[in-house]
N, C-alpha and C positions, 0 to 999 in steps of 0.2 A: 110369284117368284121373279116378276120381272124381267122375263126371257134368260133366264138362267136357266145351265140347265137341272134337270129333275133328278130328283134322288130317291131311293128307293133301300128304306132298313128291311134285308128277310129275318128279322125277328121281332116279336112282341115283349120283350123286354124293358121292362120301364126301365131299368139300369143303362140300356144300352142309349137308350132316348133319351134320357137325361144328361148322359155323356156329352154323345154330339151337341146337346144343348145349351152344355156350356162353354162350347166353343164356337155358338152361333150358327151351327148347323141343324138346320128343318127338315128333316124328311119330306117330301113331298106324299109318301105312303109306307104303310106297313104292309109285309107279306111274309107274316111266320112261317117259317117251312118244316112241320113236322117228321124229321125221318128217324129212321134206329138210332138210337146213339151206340149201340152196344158195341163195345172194345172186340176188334178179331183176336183170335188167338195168337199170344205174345207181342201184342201191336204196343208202342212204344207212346207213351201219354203225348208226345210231341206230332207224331205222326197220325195219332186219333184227333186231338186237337182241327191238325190242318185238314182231316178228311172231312169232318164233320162242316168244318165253314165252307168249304169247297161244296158238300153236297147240300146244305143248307141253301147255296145261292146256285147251283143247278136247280133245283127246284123249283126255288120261285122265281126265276127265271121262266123256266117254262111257263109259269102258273101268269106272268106278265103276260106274255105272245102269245097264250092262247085266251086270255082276255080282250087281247089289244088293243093296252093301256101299258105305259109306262115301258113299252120294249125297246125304247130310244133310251131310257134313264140308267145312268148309275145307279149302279145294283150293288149294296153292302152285306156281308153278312160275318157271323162270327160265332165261334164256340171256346168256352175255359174249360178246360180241362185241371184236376189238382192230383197229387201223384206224392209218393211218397217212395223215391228208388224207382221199381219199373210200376210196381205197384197203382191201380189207377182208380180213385176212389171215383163213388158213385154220389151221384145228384138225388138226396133222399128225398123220399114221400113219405116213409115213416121212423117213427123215433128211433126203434132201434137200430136202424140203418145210419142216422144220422148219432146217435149216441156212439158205435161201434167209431165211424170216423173221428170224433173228438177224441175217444181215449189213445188212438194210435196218434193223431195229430198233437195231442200234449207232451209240451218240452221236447220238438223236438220239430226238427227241420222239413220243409216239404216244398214240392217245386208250382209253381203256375204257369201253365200254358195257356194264351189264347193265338188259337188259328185266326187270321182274319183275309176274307177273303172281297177282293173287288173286281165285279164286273163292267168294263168300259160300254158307254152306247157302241161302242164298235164292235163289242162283244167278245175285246179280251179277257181274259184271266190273268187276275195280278195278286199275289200270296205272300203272306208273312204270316211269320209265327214269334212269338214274342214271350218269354219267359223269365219271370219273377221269382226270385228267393225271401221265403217266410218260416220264421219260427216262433211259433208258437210257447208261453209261458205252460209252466207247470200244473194243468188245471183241475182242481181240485171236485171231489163229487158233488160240489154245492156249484161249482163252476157251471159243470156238464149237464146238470136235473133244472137249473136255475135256467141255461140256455136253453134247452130243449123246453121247457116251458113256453115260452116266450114264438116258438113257432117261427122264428125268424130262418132257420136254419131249412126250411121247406124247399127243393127245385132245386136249390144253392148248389153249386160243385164244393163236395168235398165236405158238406153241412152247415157251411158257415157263411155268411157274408160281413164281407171286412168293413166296409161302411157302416153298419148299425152296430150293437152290440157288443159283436166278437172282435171288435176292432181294439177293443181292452185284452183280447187275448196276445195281440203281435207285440213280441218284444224286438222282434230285428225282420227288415224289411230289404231287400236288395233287386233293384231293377225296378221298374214301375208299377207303382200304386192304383195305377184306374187300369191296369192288364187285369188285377187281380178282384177289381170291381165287374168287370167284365169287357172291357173295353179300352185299350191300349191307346188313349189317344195321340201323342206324338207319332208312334207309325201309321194310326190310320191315316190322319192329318197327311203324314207325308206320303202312303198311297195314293190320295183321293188328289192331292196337288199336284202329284208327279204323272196326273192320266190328265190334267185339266179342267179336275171341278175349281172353282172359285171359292175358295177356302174364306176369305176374307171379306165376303159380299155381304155376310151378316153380323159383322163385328159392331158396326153401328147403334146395328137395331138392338144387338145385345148389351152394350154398355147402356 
């Protein structure tokens, strides 16, 4: 890194790595942080959103300092939540979890949340939350059996990932497109600038 300093994604997400990557940003490490994700009672998909990145990057936070590695580094972390009114769909593991989410999501409107959360080496907290509007076309049972097929729709908040596949499903898209990939880059960017990472040190290497 060049005496730059260190950065540290708390999750395993290839989506999320791939994000920063195209905007020239390297983690220096990964450190997933598995917690509950499970919604409190009447909690607000906005509000689960930010708790979730927020506890996501307490944890491996900890899980840095008590390694004693990386407790000087920026520390990134983030979670999407998709929602539909207050209604807050789930991250399926099986099909008809994930089936049930497409037929409510067809033809018709729903929101994206991602919390994202940044820890300074000085060990402030810095939060944003960032919210996309998507509708979804009319999707027919050849639609829904054809994508569920295809397995794509596995982890995904809300069934679907907007990148591969399902991205034939958006017909109207409002606010940012990589929030709802999983990864807001414009705000993270201006988080991570506005604490004094060097946003631009690998612009180079990347063109």
């Amino acid at each position: 890194m060049n005496g730059r300093p260190k950065l540290v994604l708390a999750s395993g997400s290839p989506r999320r790595l791939a994000l920063l990557g195209q905007i020239g940003i390297e983690p220096d490490a990964l450190l997933p942080a598995d917690i509950d994700e499970t919604p409190e009672r009447g909690e607000l998909p906005r509000h689960l959103a930010l708790r979730l990145a927020e506890g996501k990057a307490s944890v491996a936070r900890a899980r840095a300092e008590r390694a004693g590695t990386y407790a000087d580094a920026y520390l990134l972390s983030a979670d999407t939540v998709v929602s539909v009114g207050r209604r807050i769909l789930p991250k399926p593991d099986i099909s008809d979890e994930a089936a049930d989410c497409l037929r409510l999501l067809s033809g018709r409107a729903h929101r994206v949340h991602t919390g994202i959360a940044l820890v300074t080496p000085k060990g402030a907290l810095r939060t944003r939350v960032v919210e996309t509007r998507v509708r979804f076309k009319r999707l027919s049972h050849q639609d829904i059996e054809a994508y569920l097929a295809s397995t794509e729709w596995r982890g995904k908040a809300g069934g679907y990932a907007i990148q591969g596949i399902a991205g034939l499903f958006v017909v109207k898209l409002i606010g940012s497109y990589t929030n709802v990939v999983g990864l807001p880059l414009a705000e993270t960017a201006a988080l991570l600038g506005g604490e004094g990472y060097p946003l631009h040190a690998g612009w180079s290497a990347a063109a």
